[in-house]
C-alpha positions as CSV (number, residue, x, y, z in Angstrom):
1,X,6.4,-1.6,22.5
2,X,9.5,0.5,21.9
3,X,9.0,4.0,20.7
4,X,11.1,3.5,17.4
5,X,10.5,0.4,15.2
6,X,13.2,-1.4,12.8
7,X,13.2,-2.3,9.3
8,X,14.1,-6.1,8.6
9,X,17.8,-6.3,8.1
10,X,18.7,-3.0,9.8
11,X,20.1,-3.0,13.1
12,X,17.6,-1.3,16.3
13,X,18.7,1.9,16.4
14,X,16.5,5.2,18.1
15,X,17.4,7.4,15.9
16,X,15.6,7.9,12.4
17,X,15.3,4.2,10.1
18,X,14.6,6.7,7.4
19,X,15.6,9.7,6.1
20,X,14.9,12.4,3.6
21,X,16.0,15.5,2.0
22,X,19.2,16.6,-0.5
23,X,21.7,14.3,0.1
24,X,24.7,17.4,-0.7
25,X,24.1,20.4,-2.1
26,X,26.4,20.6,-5.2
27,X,27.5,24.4,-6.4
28,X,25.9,25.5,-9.2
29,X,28.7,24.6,-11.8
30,X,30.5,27.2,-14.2
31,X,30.7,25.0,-17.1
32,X,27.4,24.6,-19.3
33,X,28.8,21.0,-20.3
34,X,29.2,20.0,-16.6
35,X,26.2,21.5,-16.2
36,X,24.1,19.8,-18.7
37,X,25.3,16.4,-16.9
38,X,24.3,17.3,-13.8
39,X,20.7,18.5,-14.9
40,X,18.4,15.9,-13.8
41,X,19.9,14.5,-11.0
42,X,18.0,13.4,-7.9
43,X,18.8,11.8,-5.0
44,X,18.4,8.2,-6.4
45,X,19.9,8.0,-9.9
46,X,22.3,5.2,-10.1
47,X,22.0,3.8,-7.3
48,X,21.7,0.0,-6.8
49,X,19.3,-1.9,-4.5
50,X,21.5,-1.8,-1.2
51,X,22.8,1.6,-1.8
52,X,18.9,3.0,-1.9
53,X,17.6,0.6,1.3
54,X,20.8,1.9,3.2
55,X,19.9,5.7,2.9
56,X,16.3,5.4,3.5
57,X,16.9,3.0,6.7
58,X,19.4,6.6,8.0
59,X,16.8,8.7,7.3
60,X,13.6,7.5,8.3
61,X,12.1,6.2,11.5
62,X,8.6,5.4,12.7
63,X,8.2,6.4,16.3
64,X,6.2,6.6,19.0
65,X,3.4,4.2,20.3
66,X,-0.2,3.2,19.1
67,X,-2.4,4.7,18.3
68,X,0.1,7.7,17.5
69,X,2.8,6.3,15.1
70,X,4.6,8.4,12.9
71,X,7.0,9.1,10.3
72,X,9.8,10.9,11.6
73,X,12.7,12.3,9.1
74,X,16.1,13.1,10.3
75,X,17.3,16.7,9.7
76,X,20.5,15.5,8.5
77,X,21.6,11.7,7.8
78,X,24.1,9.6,5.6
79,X,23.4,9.9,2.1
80,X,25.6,9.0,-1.4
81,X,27.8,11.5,-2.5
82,X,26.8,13.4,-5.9
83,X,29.9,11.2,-7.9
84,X,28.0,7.6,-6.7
85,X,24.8,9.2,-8.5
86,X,26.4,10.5,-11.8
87,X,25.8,8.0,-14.7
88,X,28.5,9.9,-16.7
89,X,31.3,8.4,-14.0
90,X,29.6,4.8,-13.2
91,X,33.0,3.6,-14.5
92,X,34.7,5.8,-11.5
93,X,31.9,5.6,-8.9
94,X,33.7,2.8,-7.0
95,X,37.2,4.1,-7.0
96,X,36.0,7.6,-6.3
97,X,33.9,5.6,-3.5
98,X,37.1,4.2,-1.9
99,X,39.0,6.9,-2.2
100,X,36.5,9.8,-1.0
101,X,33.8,7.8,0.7
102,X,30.7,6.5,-0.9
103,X,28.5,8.3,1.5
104,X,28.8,11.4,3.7
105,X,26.5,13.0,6.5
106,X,24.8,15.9,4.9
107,X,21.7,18.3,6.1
108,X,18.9,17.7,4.6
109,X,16.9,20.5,2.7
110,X,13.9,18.5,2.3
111,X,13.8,15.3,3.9
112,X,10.5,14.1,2.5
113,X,11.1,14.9,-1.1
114,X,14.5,13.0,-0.6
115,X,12.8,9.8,0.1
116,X,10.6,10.3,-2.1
117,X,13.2,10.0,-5.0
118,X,14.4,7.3,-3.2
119,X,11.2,5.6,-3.5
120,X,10.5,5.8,-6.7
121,X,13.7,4.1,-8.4
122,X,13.2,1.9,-5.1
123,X,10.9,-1.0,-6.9
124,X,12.7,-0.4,-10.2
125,X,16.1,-1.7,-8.4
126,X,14.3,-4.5,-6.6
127,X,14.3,-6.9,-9.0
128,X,11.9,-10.4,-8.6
129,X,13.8,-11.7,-5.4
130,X,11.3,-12.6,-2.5
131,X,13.6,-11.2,0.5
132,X,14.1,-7.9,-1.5
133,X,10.5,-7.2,-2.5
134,X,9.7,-8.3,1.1
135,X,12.0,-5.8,2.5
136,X,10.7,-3.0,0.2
137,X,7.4,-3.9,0.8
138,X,7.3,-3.1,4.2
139,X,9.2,0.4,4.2
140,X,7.2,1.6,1.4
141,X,4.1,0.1,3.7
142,X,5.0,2.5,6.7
143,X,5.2,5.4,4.3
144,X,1.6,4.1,2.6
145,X,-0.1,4.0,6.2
146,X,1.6,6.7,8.0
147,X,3.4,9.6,6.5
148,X,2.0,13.2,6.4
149,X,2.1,13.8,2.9
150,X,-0.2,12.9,0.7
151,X,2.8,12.7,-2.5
152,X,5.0,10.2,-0.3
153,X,2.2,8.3,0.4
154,X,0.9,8.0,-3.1
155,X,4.4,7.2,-4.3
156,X,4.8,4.4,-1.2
157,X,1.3,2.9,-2.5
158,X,2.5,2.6,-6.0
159,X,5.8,0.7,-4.7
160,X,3.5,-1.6,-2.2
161,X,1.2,-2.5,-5.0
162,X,4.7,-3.3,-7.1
163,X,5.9,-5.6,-4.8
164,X,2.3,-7.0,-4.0
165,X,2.0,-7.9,-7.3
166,X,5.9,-9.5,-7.5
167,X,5.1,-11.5,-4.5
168,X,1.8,-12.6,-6.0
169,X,0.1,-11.7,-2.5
170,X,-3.6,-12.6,-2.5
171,X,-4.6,-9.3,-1.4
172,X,-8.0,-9.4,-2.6
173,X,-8.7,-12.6,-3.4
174,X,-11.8,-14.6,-1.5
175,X,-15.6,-13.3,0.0
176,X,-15.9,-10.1,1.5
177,X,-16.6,-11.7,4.9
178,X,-13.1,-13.4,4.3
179,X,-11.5,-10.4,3.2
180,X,-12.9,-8.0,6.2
181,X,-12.7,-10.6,8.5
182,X,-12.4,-9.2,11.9
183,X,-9.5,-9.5,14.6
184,X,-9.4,-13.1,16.1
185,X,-7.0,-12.8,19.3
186,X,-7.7,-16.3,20.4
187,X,-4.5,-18.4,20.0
188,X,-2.6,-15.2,19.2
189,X,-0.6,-14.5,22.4
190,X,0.3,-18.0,22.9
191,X,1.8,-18.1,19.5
192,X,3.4,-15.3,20.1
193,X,5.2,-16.7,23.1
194,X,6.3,-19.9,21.3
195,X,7.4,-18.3,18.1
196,X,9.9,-15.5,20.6
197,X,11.0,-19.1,22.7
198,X,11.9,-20.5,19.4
199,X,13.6,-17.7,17.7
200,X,16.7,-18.7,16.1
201,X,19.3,-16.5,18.3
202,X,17.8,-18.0,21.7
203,X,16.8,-21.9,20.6
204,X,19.4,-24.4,22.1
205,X,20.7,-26.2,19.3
206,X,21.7,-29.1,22.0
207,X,17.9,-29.5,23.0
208,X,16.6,-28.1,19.9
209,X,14.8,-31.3,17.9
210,X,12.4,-32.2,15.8
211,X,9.6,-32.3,18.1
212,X,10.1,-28.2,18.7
213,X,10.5,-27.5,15.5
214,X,7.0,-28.9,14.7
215,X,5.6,-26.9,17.6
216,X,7.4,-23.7,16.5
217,X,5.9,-24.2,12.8
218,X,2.4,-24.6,14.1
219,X,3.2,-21.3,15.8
220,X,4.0,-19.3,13.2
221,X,0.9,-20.5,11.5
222,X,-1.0,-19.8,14.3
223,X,0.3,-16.0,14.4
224,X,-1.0,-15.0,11.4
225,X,-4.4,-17.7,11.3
226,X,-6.5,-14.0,11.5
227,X,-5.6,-10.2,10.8
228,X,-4.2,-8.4,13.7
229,X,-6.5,-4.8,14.5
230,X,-5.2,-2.0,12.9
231,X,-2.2,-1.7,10.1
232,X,0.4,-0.9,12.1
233,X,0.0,-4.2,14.6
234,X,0.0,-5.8,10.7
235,X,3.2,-4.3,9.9
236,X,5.1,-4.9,12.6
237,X,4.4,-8.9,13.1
238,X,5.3,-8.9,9.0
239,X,8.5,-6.9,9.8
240,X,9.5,-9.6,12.7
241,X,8.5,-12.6,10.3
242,X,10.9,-10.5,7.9
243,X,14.3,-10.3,9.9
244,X,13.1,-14.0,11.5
245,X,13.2,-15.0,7.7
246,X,16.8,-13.8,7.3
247,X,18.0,-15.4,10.5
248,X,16.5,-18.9,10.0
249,X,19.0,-21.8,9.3
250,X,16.9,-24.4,9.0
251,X,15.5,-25.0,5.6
252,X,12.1,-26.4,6.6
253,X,11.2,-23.8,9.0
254,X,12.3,-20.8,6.7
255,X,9.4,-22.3,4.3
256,X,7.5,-22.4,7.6
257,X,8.6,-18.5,8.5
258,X,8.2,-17.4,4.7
259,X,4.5,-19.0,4.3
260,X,3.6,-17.1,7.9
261,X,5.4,-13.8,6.2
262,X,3.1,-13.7,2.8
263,X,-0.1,-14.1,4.6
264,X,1.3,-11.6,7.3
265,X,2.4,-9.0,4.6
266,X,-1.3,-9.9,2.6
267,X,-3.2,-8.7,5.5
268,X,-0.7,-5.4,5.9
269,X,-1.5,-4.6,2.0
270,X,-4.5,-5.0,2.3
271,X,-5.2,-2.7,5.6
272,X,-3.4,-0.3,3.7
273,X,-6.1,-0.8,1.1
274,X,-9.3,-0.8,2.9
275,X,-8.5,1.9,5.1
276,X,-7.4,4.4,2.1
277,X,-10.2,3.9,-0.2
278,X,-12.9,3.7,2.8
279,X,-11.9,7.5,3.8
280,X,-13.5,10.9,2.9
281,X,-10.7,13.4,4.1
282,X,-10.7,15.5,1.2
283,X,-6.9,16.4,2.2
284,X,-6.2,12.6,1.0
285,X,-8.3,13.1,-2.4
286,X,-5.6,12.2,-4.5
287,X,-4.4,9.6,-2.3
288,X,-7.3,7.6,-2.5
289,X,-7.6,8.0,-6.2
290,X,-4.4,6.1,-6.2
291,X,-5.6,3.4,-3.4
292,X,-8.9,3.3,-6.3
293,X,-6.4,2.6,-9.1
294,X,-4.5,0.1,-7.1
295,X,-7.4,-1.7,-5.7
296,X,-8.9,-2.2,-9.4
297,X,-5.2,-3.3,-10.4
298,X,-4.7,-6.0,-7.6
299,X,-8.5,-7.3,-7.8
300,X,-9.3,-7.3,-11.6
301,X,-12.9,-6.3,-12.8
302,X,-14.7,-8.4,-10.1
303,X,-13.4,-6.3,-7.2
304,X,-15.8,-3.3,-8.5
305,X,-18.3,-4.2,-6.8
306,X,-16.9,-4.2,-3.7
307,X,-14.8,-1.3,-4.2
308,X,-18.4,0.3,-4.6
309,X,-19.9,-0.8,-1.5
310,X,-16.6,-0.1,0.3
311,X,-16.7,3.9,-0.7
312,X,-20.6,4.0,-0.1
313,X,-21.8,5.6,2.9
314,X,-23.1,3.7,6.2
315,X,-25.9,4.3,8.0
316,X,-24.7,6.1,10.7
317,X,-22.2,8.5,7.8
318,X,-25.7,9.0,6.2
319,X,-27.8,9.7,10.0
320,X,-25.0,12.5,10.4
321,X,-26.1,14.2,6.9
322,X,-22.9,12.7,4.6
323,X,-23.2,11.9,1.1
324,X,-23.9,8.4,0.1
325,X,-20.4,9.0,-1.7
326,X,-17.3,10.8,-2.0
327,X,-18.2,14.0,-2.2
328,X,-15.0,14.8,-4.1
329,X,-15.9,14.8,-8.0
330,X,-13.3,13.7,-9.8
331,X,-13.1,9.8,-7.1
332,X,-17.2,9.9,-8.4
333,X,-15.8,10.3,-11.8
334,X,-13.2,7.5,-11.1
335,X,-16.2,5.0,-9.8
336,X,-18.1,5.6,-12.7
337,X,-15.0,5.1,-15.2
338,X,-14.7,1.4,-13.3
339,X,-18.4,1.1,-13.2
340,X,-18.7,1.6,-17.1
341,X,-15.9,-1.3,-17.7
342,X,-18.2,-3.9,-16.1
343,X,-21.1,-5.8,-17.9
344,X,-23.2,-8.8,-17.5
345,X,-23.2,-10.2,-13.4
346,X,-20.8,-7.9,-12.3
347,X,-22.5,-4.6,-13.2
348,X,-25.6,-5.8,-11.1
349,X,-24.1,-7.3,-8.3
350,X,-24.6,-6.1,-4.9
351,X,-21.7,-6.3,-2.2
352,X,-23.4,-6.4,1.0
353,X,-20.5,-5.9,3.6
354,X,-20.3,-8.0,7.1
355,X,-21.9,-6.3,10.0
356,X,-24.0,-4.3,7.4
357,X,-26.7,-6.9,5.8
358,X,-29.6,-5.1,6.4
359,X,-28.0,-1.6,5.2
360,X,-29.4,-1.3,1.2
361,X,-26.6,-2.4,-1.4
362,X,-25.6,-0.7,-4.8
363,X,-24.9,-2.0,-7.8
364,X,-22.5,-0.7,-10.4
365,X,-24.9,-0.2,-13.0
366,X,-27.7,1.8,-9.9
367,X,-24.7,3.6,-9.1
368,X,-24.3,4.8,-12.9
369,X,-28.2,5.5,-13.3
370,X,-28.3,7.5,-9.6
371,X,-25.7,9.5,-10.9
372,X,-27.2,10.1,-13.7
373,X,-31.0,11.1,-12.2
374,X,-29.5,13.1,-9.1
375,X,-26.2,15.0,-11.1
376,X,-27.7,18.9,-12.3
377,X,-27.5,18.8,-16.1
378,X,-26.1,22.8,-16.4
379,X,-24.1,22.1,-14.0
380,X,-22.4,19.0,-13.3
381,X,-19.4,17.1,-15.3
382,X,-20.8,13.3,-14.2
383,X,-23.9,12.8,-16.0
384,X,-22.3,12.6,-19.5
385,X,-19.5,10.2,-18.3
386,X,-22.4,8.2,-16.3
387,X,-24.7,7.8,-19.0
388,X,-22.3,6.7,-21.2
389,X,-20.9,4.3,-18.9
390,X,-24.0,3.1,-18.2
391,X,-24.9,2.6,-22.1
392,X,-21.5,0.4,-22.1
393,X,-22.1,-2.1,-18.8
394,X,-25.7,-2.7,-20.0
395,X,-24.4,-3.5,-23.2
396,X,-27.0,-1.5,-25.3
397,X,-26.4,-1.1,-28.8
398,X,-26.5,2.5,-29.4
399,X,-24.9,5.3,-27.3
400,X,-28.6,7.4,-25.7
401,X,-28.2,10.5,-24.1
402,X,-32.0,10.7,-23.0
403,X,-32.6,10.1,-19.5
404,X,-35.7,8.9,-20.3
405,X,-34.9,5.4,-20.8
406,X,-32.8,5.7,-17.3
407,X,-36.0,6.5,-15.7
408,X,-37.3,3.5,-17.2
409,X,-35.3,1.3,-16.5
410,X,-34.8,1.7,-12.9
411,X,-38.7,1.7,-12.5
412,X,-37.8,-1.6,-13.8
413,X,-34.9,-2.8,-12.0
414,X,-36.6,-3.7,-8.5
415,X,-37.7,-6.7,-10.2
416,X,-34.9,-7.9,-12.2
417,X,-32.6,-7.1,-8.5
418,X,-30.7,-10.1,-7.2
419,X,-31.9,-11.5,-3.8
């Protein structure tokens, strides 16, 4: 494994694949009218597609090996020049562009914030295309899994959930044993070796027939017939399928390479997912109130449940004295807010995750009433919200703030519980 790793479509390079900070540091100008038309500017206004893929490949690389990948930003890196980002000269951006250069090397102030502009108008300049929404998928997934702070990474999860949702990815769509299936290497390295034989810049177009093509095909399905270990592994063999997508000629096999591609980029989304909402770091507190939101937004009201018995405590978590969840009150407040939107089914069911059958599930609705019995009344900010959502999932027909009936009904509940 190489201790730098390429975007699809960008030639391998060691130095940064990404890079952040102002692209050039314009003089505060004299004139208020100039200066009202600069106001607002960031590092991304105006810039198409190609223009925005092209800086953040210069700035930003992911090196070094597993398990210690990491985003690296160059210092300084070629970035657009302040006229390419001016919507008051869009007619001249070109001609200015050819005659003074559509892009100089600048240092960059603050290479994270930098790409972080860039990442926002990113998705908004992407359009519906598959190759483009592939492409941005997997930069903003590097930034999603691996950057050090917390606002890229929210703002890279927000572009990966775009594109997820473009691509119609089936992120979290099937059982929970399918969806935490665990890594199957059987098959996997013999794939591997086929689909690297086959790849279109080293097959033999004179002994290159139909027979091979078949066997490449099967590889590629075979490559991505299970999820690979940890995210990075996932993005990587997406990334490969990516620039193998752009090099194909043949039309059947780029169907072949494109179907191997969405189920490889599926698994890398939904890593990201699992591994964001499943943490308690309270430095990533407001990351995985965003990994929440997108979770909820990819899976619809039936992924609840799981999202539930995702963030819950194990065994072992509670052995070593944790909370049975996030201890952080407004992600609680967050799980209650999607608790409260279920009813019927879905606000009793219990998610009992592979490998942890015998570990006690929750429901939605025992989550709410828990809550509700365990939060201090003087003190806490959850057992309002709880009690009302739990009024709402059960459906009752008038809004009681008396524990009482709580008590009640969770007395009650052990034989009304699903087996």
């Amino acid at each position: 494994m190489t201790d730098s790793v390429d975007l699809p479509g960008s030639p391998m390079h060691t130095k940064p694949m990404f890079t952040t900070e102002r692209p050039f540091a314009v003089a505060r100008p004299r004139w208020p009218l100039l200066s009202l038309l600069l106001a607002g500017c960031t590092a991304a206004d105006n810039l198409s597609y190609d223009e925005l893929v092209t800086e953040f490949d210069g700035i930003v690389t992911v090196a070094g090996n597993a398990p210690d990948r990491r985003i690296d930003y160059a210092e300084s890196a070629p970035v657009s020049a302040w006229y390419m980002r001016q919507f008051w000269l869009v007619p001249l951006r070109w001609p200015l562009g050819w005659v003074f250069g559509v892009r100089h090397t600048s240092k960059l102030d603050n290479p994270s914030r930098h790409v972080r502009e860039l990442l926002v108008e990113l998705p908004d300049e992407t359009g519906s295309g598959y190759d483009e929404n592939a492409q941005c998928l997997l930069r903003m997934g590097w930034i999603a899994a691996l950057d050090s702070s917390v606002a890229s990474r929210i703002v890279a999860l927000d572009g990966l959930a775009t594109s997820a949702r473009r691509l119609a990815l089936p992120v979290l769509e099937g059982s929970p044993e399918e969806l935490l299936a665990p890594p199957d290497p059987t098959g996997f390295q013999a794939a591997r070796e086929a689909v690297q034989a086959g790849r279109p810049e080293i097959r033999q177009a004179a002994t290159w027939d139909d027979a091979k093509a078949a066997a490449y095909g099967a590889a590629l399905e075979q490559l991505v017939a299970a999820p690979l270990a940890d995210v990075a592994s996932r993005l990587l063999l997406a990334q490969d399928l990516g620039a193998l997508l752009q090099a194909e000629p043949s039309r059947e096999l780029r169907d072949a390479t494109r179907a191997a591609l969405t189920v490889a980029m599926t698994y890398a989304v939904r890593g990201i997912l699992l591994d964001i909402v499943r943490g308690r770091d309270p430095r990533w507190s407001d990351l995985r109130l965003c990994g929440m939101q997108q979770f909820r937004s990819l899976g619809g009201p039936s992924a609840v449940p799981l999202l539930l018995a995702l963030m819950a405590a194990g065994p072992e978590q509670v052995a070593r004295g944790e909370p049975r969840f996030d201890p952080d009150p407004l992600v609680r407040l967050r799980l209650i807010n999607y608790c409260g939107q279920l009813s019927g089914e879905l606000a009793l069911e219990e998610v009992r995750l592979p490998g942890a059958e015998q570990w006690e599930g929750i429901a939605p609705a025992d989550f709410l009433a828990q809550t509700i019995l365990t939060e201090q009344s003087y003190y806490s900010k959850l057992r309002v919200p709880a009690l009302t959502a739990l009024n709402l999932c059960l459906q009752r027909p008038h809004l009681d703030y008396d524990i009482a009936w709580v008590k009640a009904w969770v007395d009650e509940r052990p034989s009304r519980r699903r087996t």
